[in-house]
Residue frames relative to the residue before (quaternion, step in Angstrom):
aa qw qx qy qz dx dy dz
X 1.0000 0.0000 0.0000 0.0000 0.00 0.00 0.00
X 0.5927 -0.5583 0.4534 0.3626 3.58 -0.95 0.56
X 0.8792 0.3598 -0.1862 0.2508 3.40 -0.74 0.87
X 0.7416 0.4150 -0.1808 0.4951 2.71 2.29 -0.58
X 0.3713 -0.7628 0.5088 0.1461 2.69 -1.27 0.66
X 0.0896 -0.8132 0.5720 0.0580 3.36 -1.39 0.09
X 0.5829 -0.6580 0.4700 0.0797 3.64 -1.63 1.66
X 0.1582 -0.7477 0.6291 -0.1422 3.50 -0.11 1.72
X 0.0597 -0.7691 0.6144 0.1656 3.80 -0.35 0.92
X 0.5472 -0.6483 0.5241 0.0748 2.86 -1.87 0.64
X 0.1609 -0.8313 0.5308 -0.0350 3.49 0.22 1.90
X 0.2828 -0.6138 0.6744 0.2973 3.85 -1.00 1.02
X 0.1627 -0.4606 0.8021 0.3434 2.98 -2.23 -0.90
X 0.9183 -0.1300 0.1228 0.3532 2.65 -1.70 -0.63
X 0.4575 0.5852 -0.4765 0.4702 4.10 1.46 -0.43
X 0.3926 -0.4035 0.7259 0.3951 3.36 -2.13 -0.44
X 0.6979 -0.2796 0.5579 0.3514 3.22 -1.81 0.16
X 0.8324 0.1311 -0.2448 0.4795 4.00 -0.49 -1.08
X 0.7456 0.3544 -0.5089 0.2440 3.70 0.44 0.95
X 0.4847 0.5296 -0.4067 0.5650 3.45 1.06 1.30
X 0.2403 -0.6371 0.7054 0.1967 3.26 -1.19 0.45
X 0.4202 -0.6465 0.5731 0.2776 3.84 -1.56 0.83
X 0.1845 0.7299 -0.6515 -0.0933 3.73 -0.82 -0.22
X 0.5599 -0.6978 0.4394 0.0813 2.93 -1.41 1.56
X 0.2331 -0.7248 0.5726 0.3042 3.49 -1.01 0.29
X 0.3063 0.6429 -0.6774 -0.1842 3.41 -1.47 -1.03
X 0.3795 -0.6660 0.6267 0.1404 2.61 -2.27 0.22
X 0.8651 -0.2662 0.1418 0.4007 3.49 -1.27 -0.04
X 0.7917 -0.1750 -0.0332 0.5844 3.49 1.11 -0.37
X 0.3303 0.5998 -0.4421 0.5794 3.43 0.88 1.73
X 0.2410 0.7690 -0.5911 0.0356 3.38 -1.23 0.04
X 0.3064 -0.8297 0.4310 0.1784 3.56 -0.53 0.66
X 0.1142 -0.6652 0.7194 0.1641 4.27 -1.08 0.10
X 0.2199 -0.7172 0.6411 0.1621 3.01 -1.41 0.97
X 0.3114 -0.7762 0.5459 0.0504 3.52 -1.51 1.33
X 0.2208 -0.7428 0.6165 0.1394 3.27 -0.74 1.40
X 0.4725 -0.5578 0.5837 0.3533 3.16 -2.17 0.04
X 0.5899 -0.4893 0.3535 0.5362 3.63 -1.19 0.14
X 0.4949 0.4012 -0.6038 0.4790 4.41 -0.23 1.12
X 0.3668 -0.6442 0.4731 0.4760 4.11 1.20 -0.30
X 0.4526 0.6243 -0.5836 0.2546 4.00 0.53 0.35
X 0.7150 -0.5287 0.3776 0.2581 3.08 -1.38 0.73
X 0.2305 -0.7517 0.6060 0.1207 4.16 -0.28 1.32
X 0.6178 -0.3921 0.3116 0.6061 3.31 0.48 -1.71
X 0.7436 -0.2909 0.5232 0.2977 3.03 -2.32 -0.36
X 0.0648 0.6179 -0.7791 -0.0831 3.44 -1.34 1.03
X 0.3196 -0.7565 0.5595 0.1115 3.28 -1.48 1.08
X 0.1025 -0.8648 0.4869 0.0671 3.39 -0.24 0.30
X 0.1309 -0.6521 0.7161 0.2115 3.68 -1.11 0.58
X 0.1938 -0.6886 0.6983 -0.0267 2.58 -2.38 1.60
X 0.2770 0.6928 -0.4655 0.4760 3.60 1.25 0.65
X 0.2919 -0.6682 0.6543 0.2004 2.94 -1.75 0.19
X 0.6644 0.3210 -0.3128 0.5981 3.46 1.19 0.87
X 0.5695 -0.6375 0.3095 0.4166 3.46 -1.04 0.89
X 0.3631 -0.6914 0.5968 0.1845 3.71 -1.60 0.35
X 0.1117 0.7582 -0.6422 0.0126 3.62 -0.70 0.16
X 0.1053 -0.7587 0.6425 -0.0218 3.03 -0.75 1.65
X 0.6625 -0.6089 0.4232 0.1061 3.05 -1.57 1.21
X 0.6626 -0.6607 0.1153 0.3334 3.40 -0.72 1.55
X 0.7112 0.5630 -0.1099 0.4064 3.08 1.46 -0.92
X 0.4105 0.8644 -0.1749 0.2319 2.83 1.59 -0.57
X 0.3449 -0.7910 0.4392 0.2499 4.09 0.01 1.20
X 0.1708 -0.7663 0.6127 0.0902 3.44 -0.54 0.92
X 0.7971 -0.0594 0.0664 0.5973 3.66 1.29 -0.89
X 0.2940 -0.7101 0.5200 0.3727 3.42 -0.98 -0.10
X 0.3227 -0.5186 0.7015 0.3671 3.86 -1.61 -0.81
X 0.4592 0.7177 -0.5157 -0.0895 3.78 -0.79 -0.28
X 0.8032 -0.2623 0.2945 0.4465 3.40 -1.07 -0.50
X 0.3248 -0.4033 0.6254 0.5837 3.62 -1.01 -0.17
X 0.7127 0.4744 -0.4524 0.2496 3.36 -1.93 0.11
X 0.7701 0.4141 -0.1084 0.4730 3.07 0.76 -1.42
X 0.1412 -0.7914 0.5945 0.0166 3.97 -0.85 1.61
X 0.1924 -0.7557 0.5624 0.2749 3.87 -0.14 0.95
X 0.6920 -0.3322 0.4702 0.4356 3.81 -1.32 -0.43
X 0.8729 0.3692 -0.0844 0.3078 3.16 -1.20 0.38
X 0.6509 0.6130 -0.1715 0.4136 3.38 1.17 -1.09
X 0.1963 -0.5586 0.7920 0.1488 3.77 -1.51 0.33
X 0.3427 -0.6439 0.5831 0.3576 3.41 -1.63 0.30
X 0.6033 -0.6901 0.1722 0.3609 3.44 -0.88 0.37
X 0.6074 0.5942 -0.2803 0.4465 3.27 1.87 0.00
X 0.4550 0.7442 -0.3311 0.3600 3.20 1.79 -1.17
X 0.5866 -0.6593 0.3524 0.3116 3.53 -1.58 0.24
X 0.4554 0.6315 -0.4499 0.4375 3.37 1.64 -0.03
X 0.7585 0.2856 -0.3082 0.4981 3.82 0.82 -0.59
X 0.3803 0.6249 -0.5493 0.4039 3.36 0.86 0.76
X 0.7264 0.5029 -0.1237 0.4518 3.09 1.09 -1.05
X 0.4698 0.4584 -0.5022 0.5629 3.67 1.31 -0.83
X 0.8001 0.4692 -0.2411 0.2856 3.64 -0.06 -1.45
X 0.5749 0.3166 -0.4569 0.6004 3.52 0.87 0.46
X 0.2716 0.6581 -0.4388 0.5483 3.73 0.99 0.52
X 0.8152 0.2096 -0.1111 0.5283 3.21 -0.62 -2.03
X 0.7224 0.4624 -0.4258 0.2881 3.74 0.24 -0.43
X 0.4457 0.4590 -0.4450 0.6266 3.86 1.58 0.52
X 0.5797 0.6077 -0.4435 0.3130 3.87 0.60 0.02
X 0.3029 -0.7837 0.2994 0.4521 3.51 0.02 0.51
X 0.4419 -0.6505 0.3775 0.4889 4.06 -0.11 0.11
X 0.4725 -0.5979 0.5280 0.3747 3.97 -1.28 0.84
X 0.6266 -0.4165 0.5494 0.3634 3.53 -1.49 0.95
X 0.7938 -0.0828 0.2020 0.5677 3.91 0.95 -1.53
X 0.4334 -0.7787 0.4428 0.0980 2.35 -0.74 2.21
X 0.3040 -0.6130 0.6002 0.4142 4.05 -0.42 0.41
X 0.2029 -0.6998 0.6826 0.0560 3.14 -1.70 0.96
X 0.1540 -0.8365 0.5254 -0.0196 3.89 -0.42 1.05
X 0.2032 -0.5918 0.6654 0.4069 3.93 -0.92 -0.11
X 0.1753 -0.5894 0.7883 0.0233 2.68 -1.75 0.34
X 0.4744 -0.7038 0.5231 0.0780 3.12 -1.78 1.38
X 0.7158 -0.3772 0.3492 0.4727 3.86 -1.28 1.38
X 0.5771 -0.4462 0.6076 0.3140 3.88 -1.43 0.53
X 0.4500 -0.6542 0.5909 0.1427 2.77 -1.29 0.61
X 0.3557 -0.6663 0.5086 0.4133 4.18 -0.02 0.59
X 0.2470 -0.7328 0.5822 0.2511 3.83 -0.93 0.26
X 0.3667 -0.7046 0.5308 0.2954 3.49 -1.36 0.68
């Protein structure tokens, strides 16, 4: 549905939290904010539709990455950087879902 959004949690492996950086995805009429706990470490991903028609995003579907410093996947903004300044004055004209859909979500994938 236009407007909602929904609460992708953020699953470690075998890293800590402060040795990865998050980068965000989006897509054509999606976009994502990362949510920290109260230490500022990454919790999870809220996605958000900014369309005026519903999105449905395929199960697999990257919402964010984990990687190394060094390492830049496709697609991605960091989450501090000014491009997600901008997504996030985006998602903050989204209205917020009454309920946020909450989903598991499966261990990162390592990246080659």
């Amino acid at each position: 549905m236009p407007g909602m959004t929904a609460v992708v949690p953020i699953v470690y492996g075998r890293r800590f939290a402060q040795q990865l950086q998050v980068w965000l995805c989006r897509g054509p009429n999606w976009l994502t904010t990362l949510v920290v706990d109260e230490e500022g470490r990454p919790k999870s991903v809220r996605v958000a539709n900014v369309s005026t028609k519903p999105v449905v995003l395929a199960a697999r579907t990257a919402v964010a990455h984990l990687v190394e410093e060094g390492h830049l996947p496709d697609r991605t903004t960091r989450g501090d950087g000014p491009t997600a300044r901008v997504m996030l004055a985006e998602a903050r004209t989204a209205p917020e879902s009454a309920d946020p859909v909450e989903r598991p979500v499966l261990p990162a994938e390592r990246l080659a």
